[in-house]
BALOTI-601631 format. One record per residue (C-alpha): residue in three letters; x, y, z. Coordinates in steps of 0.02 Angstrom, whole numbers, padded with zeros to 5 digits, always signed. Example, Ala and Ser with C-alpha at 12.3 -4.5 7.8 and 13.67 -1.06 7.14 Angstrom:
ALA+00615-00225+00390SER+00684-00053+00357
***
This chain:
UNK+02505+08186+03875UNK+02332+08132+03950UNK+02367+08280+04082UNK+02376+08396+03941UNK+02259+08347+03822UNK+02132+08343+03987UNK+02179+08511+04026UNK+02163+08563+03863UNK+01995+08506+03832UNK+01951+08570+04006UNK+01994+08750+03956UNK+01925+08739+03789UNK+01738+08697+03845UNK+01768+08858+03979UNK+01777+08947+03828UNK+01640+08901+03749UNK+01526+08901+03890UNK+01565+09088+03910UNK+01547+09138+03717UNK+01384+09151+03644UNK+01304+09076+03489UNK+01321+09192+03384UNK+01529+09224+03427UNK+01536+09023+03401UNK+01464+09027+03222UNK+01536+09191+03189UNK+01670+09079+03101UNK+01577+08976+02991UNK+01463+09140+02949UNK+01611+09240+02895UNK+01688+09101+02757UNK+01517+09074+02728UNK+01508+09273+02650UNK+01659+09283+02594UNK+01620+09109+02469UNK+01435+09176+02423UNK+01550+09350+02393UNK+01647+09262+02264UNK+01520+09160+02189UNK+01402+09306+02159UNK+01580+09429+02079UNK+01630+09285+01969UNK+01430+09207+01903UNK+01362+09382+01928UNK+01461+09531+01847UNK+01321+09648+01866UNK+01332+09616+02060UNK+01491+09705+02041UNK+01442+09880+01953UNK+01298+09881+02109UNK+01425+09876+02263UNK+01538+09980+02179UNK+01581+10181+02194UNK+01473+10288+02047UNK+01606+10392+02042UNK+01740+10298+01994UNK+01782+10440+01862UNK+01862+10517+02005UNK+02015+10436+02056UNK+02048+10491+02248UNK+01876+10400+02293UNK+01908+10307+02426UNK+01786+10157+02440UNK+01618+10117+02358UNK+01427+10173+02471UNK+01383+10012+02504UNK+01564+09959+02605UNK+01553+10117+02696UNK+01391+10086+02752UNK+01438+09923+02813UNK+01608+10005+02893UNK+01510+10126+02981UNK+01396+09998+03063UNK+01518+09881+03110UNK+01627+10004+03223UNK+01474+10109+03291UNK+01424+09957+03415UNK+01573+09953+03510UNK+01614+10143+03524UNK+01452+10135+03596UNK+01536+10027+03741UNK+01664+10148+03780UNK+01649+10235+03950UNK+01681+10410+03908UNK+01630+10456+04045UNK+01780+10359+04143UNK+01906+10460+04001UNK+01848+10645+04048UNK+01901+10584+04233UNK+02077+10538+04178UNK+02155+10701+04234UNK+02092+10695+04399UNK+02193+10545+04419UNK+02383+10558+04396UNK+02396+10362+04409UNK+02293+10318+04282UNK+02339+10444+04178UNK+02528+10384+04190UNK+02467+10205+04162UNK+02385+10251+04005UNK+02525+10363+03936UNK+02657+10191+03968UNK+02509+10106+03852UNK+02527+10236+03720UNK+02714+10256+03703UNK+02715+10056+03701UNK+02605+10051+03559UNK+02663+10192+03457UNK+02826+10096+03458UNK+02744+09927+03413UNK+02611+10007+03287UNK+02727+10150+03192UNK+02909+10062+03207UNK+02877+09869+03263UNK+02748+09834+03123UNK+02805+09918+02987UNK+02973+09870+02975UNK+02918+09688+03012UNK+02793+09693+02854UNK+02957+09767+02752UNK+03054+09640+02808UNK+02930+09498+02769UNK+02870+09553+02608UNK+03070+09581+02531UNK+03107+09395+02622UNK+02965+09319+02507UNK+02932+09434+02353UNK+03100+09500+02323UNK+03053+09480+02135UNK+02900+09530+02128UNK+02924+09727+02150UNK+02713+09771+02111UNK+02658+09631+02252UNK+02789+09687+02367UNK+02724+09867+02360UNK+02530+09827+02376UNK+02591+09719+02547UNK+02711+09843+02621UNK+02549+09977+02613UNK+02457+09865+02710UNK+02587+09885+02851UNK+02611+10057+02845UNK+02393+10058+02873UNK+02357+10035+03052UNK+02184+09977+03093UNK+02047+10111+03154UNK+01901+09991+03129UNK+01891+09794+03155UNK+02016+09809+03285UNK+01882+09874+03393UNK+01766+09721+03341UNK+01901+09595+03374UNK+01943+09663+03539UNK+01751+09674+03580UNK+01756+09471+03547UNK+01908+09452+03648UNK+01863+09552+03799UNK+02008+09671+03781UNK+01983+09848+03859UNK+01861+09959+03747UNK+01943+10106+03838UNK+02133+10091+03793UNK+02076+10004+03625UNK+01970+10193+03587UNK+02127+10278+03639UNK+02243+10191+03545UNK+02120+10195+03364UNK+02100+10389+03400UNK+02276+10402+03389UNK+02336+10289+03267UNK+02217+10376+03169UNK+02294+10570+03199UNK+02463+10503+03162UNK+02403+10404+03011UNK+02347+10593+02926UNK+02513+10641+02966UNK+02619+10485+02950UNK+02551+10369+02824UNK+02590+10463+02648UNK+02768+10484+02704UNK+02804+10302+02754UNK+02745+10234+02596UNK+02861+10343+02488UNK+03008+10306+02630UNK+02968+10118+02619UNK+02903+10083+02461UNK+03046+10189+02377UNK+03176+10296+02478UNK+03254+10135+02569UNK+03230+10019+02413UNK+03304+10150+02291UNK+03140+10111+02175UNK+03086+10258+02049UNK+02912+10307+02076UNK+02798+10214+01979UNK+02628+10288+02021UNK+02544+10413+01897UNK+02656+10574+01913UNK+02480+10696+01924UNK+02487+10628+02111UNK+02550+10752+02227UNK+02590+10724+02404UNK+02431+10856+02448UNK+02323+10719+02381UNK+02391+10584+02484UNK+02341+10668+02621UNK+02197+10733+02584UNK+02145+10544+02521UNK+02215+10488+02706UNK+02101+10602+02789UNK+01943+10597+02726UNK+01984+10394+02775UNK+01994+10460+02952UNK+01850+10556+02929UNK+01715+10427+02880UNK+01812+10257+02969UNK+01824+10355+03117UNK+01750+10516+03148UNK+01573+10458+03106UNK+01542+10312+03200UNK+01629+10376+03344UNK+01530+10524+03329UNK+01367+10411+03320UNK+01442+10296+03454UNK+01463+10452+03591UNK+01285+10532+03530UNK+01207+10357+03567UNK+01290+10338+03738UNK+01272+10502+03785UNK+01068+10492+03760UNK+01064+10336+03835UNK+01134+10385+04006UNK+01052+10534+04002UNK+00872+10478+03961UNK+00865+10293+04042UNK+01014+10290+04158UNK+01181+10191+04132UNK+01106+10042+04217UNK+00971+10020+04081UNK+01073+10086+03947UNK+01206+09935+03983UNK+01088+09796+04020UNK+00942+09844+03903UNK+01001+09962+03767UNK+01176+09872+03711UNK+01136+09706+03698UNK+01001+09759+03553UNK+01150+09864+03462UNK+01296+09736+03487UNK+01234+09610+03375UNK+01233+09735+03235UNK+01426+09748+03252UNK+01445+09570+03195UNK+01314+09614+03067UNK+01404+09749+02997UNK+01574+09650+02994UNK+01467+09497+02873UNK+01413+09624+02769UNK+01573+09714+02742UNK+01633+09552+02714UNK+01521+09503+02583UNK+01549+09673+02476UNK+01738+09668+02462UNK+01719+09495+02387UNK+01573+09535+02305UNK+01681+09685+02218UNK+01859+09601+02203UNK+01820+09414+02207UNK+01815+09396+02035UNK+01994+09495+02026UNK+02071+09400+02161UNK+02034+09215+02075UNK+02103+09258+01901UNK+02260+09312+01971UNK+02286+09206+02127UNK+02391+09090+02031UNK+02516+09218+02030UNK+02475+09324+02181UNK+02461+09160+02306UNK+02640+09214+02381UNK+02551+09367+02456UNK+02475+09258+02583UNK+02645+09211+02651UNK+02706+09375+02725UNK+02536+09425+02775UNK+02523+09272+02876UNK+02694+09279+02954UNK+02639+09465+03006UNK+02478+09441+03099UNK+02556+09285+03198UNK+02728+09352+03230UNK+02646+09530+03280UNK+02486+09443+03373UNK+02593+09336+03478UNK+02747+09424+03492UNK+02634+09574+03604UNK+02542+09462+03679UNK+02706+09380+03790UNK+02783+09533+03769UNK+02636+09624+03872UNK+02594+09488+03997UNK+02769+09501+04013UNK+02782+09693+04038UNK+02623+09725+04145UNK+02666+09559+04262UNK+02830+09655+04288UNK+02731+09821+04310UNK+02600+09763+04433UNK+02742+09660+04531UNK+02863+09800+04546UNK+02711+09911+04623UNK+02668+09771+04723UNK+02843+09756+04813UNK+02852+09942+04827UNK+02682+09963+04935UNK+02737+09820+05032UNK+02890+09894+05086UNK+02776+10034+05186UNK+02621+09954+05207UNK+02551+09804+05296UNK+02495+09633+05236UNK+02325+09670+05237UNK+02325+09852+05162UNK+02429+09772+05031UNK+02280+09636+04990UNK+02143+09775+05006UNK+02240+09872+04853UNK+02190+09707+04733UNK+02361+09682+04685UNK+02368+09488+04726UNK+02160+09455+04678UNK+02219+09319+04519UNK+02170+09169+04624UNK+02369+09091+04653UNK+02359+09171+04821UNK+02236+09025+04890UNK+02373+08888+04827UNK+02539+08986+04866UNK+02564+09121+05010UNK+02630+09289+04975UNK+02815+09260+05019UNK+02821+09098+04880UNK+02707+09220+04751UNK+02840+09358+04745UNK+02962+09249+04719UNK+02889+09164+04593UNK+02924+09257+04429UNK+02857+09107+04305UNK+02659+09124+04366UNK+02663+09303+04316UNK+02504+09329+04418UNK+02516+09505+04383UNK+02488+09508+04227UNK+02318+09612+04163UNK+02250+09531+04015UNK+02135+09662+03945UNK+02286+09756+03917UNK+02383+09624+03843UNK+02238+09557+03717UNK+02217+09747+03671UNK+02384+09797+03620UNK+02392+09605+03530UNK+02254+09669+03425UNK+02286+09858+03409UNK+02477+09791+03343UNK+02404+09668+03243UNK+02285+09748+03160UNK+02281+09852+02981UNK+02180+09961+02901UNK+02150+09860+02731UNK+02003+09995+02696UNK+02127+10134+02679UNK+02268+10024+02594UNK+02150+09955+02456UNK+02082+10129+02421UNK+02274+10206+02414UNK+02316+10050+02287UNK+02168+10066+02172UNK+02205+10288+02177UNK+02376+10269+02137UNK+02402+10121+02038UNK+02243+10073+01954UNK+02104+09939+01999UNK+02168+09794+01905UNK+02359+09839+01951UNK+02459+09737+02063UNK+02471+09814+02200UNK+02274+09824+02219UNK+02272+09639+02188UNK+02395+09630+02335UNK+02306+09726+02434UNK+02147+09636+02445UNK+02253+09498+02517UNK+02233+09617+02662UNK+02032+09571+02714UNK+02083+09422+02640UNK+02217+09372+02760UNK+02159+09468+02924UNK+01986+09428+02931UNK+02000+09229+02972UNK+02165+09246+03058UNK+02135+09396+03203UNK+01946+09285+03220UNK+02025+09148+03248UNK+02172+09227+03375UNK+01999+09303+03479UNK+01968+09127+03500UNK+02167+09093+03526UNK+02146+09263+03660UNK+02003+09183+03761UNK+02079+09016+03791UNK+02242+09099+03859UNK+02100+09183+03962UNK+02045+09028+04034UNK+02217+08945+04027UNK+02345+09078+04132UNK+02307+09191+04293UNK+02286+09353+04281UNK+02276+09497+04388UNK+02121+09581+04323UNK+02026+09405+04303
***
């Protein structure tokens, strides 16, 4: 036990020494916002009618100025990071290109048939009789995240290219996709009449999904290339990374505290009159960020260990020792303990293993898009209903938990080997 706990403790300061100050008190800032949130919905109504939509009249709105605003800023930062440049080349290289295409078909199964069903199963296992709650949590799940996922990944030093992939896509198949599952999940499998207002057509859903898309995603990515691009062009990528980004980053994290800060600001006040009966919400929710968080993250170290390993033993069936070391296949560290023989024999290091991948499919899988879900519940059931109570469990739920699994992400950092480390 003293082996352990010394070990532990060992890792744990690694971690810390490599985060910064502001990442370490990241978690006392956020539950800081989201009490002053509350305090100022509940003691200051008027706070309320300030951070929320004018146009309320109109019932396809999708979120209020001020939370856009904060959106917006929070995801330009770390499109900002991504090395476009390193995508356009992907054609010219039929390796990578194949590598990335196994990451995509991975997570379209863990993000469009893994997820959902999992937050169906979860939320009929604990609110069976509770049909209104039931619905506002399955919409959560059928919302995969296009926007903090990018932060939380930035924290855990997952890879901004396959995470930008991955959002760009969930968020083309969410146009499609999303409108459809909630109708096949909320009501088709159950056998549930629909209970939203009957004015509703399935046009609007869409149309209500897209112009999501359009101002989660399409604008900061837009601003996030435009910035890049000018900043390579006019001081040069070395200046742009070391000079330029570390002035924007920060304003990631203060996006996220300000986004934060308005949803409570804007439901606090909802969420404590009911959360005596709408406390069960937080037991699914839980179960699904930890059972999909963790459940990847093995999964993947599992999958790209036995990826990496199986290309390993192929080149060294034609190639010699040392052209084998040159290719960086065996660079985790294990080889100055064990020699090659003993390491490819060895399945339990799982050396091989790349952790940017891992972490970044952990978080893409993890992830939801409680903007979009929270709008859908207030358009189609009403503000005060249910199923928008539910749904601002969402923020509620995901924001502590996927901070605290960054911090969960860089200790496995520290603790295993891995191949891109």
């Amino acid at each position: 036990m003293r082996l352990i706990s010394s070990r532990f403790r060992s890792d744990w300061n690694q971690v810390l020494k490599e985060m910064s100050l502001l990442d370490k008190l990241l978690p006392f800032l956020i539950i800081l916002a989201m009490i002053i949130g509350i305090l100022l919905s509940i003691y200051v109504p008027n706070s309320r009618r300030v951070f929320t939509s004018s146009d309320g009249e109109n019932k396809l709105t999708t979120v209020s100025i001020p939370l856009t605003v904060g959106l917006i800023i929070m995801m330009v930062p770390p499109f900002c990071k991504v090395q476009y440049e390193k995508l356009l080349q992907l054609n010219k290289s039929s390796t990578r290109h194949t590598k990335y295409m196994q990451d995509i078909l991975i997570s379209l199964v863990l993000n469009w048939v893994v997820g959902p069903l999992l937050m169906f199963g979860l939320s009929w296992a604990v609110l069976f009789n509770e049909p209104e709650y039931r619905v506002g949590v399955i919409m959560i799940g059928m919302a995969r995240c296009i926007a903090m996922v990018l932060l939380w990944n930035q924290l855990a030093l997952g890879s901004n290219e396959l995470c930008a992939i991955l959002v760009v896509l969930n968020s083309l198949l969410q146009i499609v996709l999303y409108a459809p599952y909630q109708i096949l999940f909320c009501y088709v499998i159950t056998g549930e009449p629909i209970d939203f207002d009957s004015s509703v057509t399935m046009g609007d859903l869409f149309l209500m999904v897209l112009k999501n898309i359009a101002i989660f995603l399409a604008m900061p990515l837009a601003f996030g290339v435009l910035i890049r691009v000018v900043g390579l062009v006019t001081v040069g990528r070395e200046t742009f990374e070391t000079k330029v980004m570390p002035w924007i980053g920060p304003w990631a994290l203060a996006g996220l505290l300000y986004t934060i800060l308005i949803i409570f600001i804007t439901k606090g006040d909802t969420f404590i009159h009911e959360i005596h009966e709408s406390l069960k919400c937080l037991i699914p929710l839980s179960l699904y960020f930890l059972i999909m968080w963790f459940g990847t993250f093995f999964l993947m170290r599992f999958v790209t260990n036995y990826r990496n390993l199986r290309q390993y033993r192929a080149k060294n069936k034609h190639n010699e020792e040392e052209e084998v070391e040159e290719e960086g296949l065996l660079t985790c560290g294990c080889e100055e303990k064990l020699t090659i023989e003993q390491r490819e024999k060895s399945h339990s290091l799982k050396c091989n293993a790349n952790y940017a991948k891992t972490v970044t499919h952990s978080f893409t899988s993890a992830s939801n898009n409680f903007e979009l879900s929270l709008a859908m519940a207030i358009a189609l059931y009403g503000d005060h209903s249910k199923q928008a109570i539910a749904a601002v469990y969402g923020p509620l739920i995901e924001v502590p938990i996927l901070l605290l699994l960054t911090f969960v992400a860089r200790y496995f950092k520290v603790r295993y080997v891995w191949h891109d480390d």
